[in-house]
PQR file with spaces between the fields and no chain letter, atoms N, CA, C, O and H, PARSE charges and radii, in Angstrom:
ATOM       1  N    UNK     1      -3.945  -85.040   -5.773 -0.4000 1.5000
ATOM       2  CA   UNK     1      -3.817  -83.838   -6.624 -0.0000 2.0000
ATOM       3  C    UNK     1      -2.685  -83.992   -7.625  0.5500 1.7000
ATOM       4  O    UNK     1      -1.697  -84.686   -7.383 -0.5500 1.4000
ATOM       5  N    UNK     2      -2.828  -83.445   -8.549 -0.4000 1.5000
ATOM       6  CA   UNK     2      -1.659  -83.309   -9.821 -0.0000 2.0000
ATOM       7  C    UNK     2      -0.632  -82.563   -9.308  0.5500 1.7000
ATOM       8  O    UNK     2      -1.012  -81.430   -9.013 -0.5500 1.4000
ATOM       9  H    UNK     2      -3.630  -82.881   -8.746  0.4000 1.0000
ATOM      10  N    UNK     3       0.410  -82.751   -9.113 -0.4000 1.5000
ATOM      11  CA   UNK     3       1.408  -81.371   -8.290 -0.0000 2.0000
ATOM      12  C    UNK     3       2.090  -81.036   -9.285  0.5500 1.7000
ATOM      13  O    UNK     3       2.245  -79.815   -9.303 -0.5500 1.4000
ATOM      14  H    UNK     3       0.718  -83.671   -9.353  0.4000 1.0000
ATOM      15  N    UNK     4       2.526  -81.509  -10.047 -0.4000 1.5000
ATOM      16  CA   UNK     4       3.016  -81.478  -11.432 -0.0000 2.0000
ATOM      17  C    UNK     4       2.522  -79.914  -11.943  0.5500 1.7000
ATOM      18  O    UNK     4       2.920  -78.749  -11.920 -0.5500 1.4000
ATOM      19  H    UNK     4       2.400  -82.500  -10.033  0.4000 1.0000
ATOM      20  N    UNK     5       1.316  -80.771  -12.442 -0.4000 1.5000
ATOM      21  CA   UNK     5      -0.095  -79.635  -13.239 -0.0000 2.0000
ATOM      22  C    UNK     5      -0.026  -78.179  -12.255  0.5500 1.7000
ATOM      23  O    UNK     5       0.222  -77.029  -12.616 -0.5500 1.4000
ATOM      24  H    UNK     5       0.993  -81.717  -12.461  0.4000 1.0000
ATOM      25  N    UNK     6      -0.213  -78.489  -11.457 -0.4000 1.5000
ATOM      26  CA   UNK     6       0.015  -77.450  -10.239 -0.0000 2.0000
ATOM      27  C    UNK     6       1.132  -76.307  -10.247  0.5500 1.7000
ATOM      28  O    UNK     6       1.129  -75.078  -10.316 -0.5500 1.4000
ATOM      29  H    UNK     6      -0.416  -79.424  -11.163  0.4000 1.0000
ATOM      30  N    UNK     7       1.975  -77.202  -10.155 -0.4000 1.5000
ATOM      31  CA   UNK     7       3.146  -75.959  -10.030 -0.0000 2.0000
ATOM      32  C    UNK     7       3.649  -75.586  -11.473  0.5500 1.7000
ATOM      33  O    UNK     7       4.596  -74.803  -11.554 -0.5500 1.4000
ATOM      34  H    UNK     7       1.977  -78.200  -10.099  0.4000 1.0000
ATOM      35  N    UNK     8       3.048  -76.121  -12.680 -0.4000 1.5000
ATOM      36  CA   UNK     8       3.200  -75.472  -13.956 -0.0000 2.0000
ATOM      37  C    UNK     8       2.933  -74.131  -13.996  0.5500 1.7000
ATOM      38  O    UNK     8       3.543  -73.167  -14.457 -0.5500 1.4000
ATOM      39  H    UNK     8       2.279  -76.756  -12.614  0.4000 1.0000
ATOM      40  N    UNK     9       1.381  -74.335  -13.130 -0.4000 1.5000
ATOM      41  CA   UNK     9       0.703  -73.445  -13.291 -0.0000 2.0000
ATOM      42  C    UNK     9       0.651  -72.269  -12.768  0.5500 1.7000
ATOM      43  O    UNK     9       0.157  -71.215  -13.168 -0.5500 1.4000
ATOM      44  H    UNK     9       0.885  -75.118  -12.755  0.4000 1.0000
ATOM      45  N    UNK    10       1.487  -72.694  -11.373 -0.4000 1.5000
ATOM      46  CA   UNK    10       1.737  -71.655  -10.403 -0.0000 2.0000
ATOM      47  C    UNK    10       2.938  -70.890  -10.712  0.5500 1.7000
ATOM      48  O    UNK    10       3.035  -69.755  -10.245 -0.5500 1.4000
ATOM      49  H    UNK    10       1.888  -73.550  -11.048  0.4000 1.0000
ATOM      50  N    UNK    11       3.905  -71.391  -11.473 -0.4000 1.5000
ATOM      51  CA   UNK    11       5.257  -71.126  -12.043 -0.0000 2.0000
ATOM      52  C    UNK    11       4.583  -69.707  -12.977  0.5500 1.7000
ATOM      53  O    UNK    11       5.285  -68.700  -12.879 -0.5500 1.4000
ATOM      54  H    UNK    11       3.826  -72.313  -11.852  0.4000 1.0000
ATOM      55  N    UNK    12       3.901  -69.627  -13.444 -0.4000 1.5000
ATOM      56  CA   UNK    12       3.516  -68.747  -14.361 -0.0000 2.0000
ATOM      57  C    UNK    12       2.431  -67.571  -14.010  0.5500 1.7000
ATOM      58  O    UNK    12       2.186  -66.638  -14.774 -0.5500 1.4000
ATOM      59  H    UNK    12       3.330  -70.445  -13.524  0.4000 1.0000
ATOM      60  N    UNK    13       1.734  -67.794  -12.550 -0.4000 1.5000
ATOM      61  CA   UNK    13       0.778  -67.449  -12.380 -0.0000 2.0000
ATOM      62  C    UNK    13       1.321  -66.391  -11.623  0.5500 1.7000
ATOM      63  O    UNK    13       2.322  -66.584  -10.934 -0.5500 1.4000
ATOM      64  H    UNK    13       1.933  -68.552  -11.929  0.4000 1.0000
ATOM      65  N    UNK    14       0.419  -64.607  -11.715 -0.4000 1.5000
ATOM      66  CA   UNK    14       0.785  -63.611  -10.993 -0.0000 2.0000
ATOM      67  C    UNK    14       0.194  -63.581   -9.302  0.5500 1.7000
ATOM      68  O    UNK    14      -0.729  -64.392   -9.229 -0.5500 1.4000
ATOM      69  H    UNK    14      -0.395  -64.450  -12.275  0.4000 1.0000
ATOM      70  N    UNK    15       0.392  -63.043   -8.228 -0.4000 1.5000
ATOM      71  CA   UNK    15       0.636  -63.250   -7.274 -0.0000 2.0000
ATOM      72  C    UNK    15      -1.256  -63.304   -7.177  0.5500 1.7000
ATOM      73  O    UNK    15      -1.822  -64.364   -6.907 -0.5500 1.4000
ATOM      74  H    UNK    15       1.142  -62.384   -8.287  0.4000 1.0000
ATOM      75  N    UNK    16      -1.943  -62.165   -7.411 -0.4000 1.5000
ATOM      76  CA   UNK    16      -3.462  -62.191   -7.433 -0.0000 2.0000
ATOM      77  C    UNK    16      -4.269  -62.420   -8.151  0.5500 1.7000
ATOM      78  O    UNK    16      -5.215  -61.640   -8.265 -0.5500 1.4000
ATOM      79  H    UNK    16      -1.483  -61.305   -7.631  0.4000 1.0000
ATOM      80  N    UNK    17      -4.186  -63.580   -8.898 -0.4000 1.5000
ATOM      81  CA   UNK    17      -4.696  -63.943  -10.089 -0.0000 2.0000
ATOM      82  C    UNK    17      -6.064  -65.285   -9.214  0.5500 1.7000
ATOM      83  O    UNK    17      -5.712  -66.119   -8.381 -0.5500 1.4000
ATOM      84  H    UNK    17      -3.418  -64.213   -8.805  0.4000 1.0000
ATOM      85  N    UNK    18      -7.137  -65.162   -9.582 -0.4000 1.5000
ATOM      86  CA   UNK    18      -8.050  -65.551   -8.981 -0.0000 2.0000
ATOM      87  C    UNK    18      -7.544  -67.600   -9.493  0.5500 1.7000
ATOM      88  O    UNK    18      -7.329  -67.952  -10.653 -0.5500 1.4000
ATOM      89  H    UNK    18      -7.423  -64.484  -10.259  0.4000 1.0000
ATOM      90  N    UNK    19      -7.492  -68.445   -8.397 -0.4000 1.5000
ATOM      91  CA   UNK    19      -6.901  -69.860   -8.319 -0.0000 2.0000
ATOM      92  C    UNK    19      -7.638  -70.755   -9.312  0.5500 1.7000
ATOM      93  O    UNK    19      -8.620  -71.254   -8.761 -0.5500 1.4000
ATOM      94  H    UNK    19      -7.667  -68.159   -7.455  0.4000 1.0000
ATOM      95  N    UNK    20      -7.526  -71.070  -10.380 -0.4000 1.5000
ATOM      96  CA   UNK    20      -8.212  -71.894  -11.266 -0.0000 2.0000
ATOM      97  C    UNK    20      -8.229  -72.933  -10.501  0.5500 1.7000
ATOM      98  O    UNK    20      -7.226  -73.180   -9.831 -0.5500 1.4000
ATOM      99  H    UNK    20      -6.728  -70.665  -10.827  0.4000 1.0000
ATOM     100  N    UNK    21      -9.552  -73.902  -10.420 -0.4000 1.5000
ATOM     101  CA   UNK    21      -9.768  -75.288   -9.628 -0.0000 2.0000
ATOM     102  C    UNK    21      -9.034  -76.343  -10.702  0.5500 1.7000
ATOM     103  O    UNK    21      -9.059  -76.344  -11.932 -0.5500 1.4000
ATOM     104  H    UNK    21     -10.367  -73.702  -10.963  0.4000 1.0000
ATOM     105  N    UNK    22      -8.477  -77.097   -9.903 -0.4000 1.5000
ATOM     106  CA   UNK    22      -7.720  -78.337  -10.542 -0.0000 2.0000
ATOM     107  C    UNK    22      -9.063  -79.523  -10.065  0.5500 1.7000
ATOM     108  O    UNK    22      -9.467  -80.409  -10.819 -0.5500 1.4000
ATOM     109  H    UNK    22      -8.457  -77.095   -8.903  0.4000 1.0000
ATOM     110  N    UNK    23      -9.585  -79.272   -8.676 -0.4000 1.5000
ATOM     111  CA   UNK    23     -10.317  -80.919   -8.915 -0.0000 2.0000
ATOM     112  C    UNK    23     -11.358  -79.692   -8.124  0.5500 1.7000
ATOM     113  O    UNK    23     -10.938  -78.752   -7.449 -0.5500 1.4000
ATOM     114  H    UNK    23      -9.257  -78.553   -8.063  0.4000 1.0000
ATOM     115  N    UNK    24     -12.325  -79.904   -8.326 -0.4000 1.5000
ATOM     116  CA   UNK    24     -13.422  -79.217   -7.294 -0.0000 2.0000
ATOM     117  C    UNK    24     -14.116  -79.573   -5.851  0.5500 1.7000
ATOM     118  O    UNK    24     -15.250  -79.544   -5.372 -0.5500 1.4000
ATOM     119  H    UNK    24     -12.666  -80.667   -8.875  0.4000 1.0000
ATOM     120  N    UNK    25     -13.074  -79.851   -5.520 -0.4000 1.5000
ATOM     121  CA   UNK    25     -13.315  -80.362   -4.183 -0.0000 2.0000
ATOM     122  C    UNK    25     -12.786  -78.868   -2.784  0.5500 1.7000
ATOM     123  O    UNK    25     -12.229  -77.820   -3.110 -0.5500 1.4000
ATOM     124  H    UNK    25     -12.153  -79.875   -5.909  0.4000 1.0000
ATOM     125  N    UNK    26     -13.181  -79.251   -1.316 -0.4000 1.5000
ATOM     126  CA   UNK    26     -12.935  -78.642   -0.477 -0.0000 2.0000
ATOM     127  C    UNK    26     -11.549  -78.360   -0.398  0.5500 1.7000
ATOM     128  O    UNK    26     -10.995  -77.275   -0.224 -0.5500 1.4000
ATOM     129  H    UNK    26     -13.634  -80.103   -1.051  0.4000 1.0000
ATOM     130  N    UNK    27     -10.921  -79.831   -0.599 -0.4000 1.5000
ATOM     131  CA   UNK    27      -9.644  -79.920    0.014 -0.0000 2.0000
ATOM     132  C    UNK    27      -8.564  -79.691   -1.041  0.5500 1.7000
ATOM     133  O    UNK    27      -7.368  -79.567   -0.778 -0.5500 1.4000
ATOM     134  H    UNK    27     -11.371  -80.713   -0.741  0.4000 1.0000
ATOM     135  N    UNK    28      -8.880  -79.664   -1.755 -0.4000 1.5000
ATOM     136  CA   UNK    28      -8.030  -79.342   -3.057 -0.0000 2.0000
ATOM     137  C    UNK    28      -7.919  -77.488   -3.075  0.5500 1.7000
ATOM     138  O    UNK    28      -7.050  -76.632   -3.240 -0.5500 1.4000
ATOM     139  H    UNK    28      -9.852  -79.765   -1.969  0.4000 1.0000
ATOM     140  N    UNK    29      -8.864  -77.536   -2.894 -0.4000 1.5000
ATOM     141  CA   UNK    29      -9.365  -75.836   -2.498 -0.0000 2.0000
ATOM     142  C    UNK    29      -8.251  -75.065   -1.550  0.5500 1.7000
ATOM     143  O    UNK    29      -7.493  -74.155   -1.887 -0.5500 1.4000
ATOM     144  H    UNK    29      -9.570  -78.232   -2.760  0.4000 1.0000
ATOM     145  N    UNK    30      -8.425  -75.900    0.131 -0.4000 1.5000
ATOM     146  CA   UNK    30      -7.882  -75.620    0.708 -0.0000 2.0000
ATOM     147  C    UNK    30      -6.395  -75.569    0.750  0.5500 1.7000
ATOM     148  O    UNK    30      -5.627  -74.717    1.199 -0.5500 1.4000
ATOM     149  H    UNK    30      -9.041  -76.638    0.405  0.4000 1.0000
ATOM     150  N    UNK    31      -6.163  -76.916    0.055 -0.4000 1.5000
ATOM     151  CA   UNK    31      -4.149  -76.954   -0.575 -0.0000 2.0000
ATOM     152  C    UNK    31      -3.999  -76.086   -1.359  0.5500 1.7000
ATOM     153  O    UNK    31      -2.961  -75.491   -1.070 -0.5500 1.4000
ATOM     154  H    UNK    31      -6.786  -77.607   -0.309  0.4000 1.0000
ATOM     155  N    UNK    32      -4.612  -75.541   -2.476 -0.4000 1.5000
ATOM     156  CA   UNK    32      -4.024  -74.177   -2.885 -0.0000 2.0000
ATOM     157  C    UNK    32      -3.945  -73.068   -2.189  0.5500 1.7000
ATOM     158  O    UNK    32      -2.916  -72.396   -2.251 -0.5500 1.4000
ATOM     159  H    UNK    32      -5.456  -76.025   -2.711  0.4000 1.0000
ATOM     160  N    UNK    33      -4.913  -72.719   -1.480 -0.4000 1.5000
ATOM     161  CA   UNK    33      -5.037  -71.589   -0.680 -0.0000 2.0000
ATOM     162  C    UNK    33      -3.508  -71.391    0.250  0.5500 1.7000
ATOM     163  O    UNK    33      -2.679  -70.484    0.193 -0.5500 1.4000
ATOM     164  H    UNK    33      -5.749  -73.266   -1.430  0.4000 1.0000
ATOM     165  N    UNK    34      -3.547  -72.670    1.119 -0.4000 1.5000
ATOM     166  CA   UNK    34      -1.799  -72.568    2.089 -0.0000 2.0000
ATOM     167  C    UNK    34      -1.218  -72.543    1.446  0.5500 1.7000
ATOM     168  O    UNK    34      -0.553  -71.542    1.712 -0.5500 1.4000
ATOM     169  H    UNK    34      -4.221  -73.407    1.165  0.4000 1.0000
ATOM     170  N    UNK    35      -0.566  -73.267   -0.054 -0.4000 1.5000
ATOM     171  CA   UNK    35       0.231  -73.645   -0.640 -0.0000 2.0000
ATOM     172  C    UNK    35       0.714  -71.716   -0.936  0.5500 1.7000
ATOM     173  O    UNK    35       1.655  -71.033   -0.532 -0.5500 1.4000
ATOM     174  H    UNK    35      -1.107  -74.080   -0.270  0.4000 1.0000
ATOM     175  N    UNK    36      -0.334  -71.461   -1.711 -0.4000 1.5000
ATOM     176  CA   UNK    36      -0.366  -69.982   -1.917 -0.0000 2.0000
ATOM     177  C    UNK    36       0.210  -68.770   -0.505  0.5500 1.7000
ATOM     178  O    UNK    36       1.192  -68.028   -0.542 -0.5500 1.4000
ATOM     179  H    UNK    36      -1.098  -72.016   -2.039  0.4000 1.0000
ATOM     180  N    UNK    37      -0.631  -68.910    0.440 -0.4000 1.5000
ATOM     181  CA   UNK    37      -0.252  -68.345    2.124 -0.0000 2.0000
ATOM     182  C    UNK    37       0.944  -68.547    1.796  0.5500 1.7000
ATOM     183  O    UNK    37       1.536  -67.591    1.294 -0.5500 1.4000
ATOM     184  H    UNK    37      -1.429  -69.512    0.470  0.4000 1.0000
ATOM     185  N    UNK    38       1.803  -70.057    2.001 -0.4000 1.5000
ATOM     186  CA   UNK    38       2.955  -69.973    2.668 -0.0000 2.0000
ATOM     187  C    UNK    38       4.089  -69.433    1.469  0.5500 1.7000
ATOM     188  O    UNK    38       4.862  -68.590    1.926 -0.5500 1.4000
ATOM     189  H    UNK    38       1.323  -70.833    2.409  0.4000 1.0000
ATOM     190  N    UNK    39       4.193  -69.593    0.796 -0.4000 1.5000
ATOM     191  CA   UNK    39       5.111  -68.783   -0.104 -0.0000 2.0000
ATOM     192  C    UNK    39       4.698  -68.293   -1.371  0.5500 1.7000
ATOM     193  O    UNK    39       4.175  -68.935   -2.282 -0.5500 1.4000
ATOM     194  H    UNK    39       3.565  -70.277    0.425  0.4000 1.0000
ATOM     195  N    UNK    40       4.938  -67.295   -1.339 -0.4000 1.5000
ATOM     196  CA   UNK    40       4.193  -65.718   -1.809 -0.0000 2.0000
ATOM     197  C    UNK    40       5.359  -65.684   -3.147  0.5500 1.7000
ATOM     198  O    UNK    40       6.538  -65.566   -2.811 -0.5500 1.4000
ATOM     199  H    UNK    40       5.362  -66.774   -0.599  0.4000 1.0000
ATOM     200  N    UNK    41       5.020  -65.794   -4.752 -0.4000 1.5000
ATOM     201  CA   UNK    41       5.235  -65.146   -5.467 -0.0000 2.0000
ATOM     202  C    UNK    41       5.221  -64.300   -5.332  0.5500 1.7000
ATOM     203  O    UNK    41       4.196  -63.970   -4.735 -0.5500 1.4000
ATOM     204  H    UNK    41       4.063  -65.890   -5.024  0.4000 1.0000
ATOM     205  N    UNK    42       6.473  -62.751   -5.769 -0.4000 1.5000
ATOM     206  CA   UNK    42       6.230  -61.621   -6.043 -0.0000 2.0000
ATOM     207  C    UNK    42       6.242  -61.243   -7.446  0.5500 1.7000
ATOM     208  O    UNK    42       5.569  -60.253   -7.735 -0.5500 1.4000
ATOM     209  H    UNK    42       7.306  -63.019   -6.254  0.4000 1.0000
ATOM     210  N    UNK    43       6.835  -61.799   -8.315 -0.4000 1.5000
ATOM     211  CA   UNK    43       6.677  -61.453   -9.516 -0.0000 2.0000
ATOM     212  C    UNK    43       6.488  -62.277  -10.438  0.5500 1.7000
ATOM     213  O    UNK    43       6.792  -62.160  -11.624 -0.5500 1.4000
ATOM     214  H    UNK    43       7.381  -62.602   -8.081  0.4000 1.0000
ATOM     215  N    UNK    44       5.852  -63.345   -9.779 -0.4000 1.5000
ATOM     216  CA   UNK    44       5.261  -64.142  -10.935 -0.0000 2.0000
ATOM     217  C    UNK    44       6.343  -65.835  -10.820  0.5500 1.7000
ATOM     218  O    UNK    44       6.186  -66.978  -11.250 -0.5500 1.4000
ATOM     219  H    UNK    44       5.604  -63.440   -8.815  0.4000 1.0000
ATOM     220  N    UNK    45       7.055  -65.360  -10.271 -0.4000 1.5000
ATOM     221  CA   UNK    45       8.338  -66.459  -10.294 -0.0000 2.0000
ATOM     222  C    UNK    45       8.356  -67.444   -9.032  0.5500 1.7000
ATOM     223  O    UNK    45       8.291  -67.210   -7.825 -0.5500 1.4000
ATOM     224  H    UNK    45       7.183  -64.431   -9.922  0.4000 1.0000
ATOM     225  N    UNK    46       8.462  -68.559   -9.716 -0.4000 1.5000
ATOM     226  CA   UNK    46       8.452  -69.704   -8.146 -0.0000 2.0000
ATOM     227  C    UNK    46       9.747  -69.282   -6.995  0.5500 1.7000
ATOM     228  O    UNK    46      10.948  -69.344   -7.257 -0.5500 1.4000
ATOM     229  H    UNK    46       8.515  -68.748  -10.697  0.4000 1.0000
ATOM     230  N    UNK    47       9.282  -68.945   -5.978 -0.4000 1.5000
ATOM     231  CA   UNK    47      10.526  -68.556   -4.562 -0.0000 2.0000
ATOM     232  C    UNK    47      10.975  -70.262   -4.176  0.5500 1.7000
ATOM     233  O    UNK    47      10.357  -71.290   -4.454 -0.5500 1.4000
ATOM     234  H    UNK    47       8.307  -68.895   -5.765  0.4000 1.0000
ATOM     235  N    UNK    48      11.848  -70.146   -3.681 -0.4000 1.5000
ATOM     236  CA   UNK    48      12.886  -71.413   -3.088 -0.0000 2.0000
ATOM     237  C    UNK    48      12.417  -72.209   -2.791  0.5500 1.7000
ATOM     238  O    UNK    48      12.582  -73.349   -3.225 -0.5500 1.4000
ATOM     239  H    UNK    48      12.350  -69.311   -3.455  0.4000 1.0000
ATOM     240  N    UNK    49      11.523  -71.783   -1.773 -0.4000 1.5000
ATOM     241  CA   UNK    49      10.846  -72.524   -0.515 -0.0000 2.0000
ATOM     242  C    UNK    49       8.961  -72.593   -0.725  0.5500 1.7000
ATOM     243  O    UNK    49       7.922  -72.527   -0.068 -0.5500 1.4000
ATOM     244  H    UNK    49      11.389  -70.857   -1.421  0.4000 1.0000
ATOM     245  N    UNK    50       9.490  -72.779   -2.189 -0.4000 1.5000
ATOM     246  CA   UNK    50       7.901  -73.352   -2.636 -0.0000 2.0000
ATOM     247  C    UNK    50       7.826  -74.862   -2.667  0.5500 1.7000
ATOM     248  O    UNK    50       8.621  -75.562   -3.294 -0.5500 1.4000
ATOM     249  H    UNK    50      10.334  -72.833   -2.723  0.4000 1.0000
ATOM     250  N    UNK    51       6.579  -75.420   -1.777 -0.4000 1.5000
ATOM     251  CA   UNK    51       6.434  -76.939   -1.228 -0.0000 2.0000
ATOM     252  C    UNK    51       6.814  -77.953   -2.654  0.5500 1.7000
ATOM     253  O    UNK    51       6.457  -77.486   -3.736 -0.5500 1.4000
ATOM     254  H    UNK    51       5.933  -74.852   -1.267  0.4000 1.0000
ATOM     255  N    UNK    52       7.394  -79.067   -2.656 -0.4000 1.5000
ATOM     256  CA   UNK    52       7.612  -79.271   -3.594 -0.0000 2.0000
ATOM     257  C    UNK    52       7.347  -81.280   -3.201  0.5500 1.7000
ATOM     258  O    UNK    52       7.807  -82.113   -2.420 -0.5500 1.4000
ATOM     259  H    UNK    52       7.683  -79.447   -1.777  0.4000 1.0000
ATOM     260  N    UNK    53       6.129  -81.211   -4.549 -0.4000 1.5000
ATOM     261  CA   UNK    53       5.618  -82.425   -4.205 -0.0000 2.0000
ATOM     262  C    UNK    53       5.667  -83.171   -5.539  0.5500 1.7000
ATOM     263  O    UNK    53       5.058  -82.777   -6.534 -0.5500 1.4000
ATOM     264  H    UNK    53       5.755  -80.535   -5.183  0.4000 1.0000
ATOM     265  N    UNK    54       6.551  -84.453   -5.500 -0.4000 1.5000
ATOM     266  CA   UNK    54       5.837  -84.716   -6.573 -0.0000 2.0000
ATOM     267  C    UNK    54       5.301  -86.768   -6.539  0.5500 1.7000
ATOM     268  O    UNK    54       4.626  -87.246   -7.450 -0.5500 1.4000
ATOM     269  H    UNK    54       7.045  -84.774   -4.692  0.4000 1.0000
């Protein structure tokens, strides 16, 4: 996965904003979904303890 591309995107993105697909696969699917679960934007802004891959 692009993690890069990723957390650009997530940096900007509001907390319920429906997950644009980066690759269309299951599992790519599924890494946004936890990635998302485990630390929760509240206002749009990356929190601390957002996974950080690069």
């Amino acid at each position: 996965m692009q993690w890069k591309k990723m957390r650009q995107m997530f940096g900007k993105m509001p907390m319920r904003t429906p997950i644009p697909r980066v690759k269309s696969q299951e599992e790519s699917n599924h890494l946004l979904a936890v990635a998302m679960t485990r630390a929760r934007p509240r206002r749009g802004e990356r929190p601390k303890n957002w996974p950080r891959k690069s």
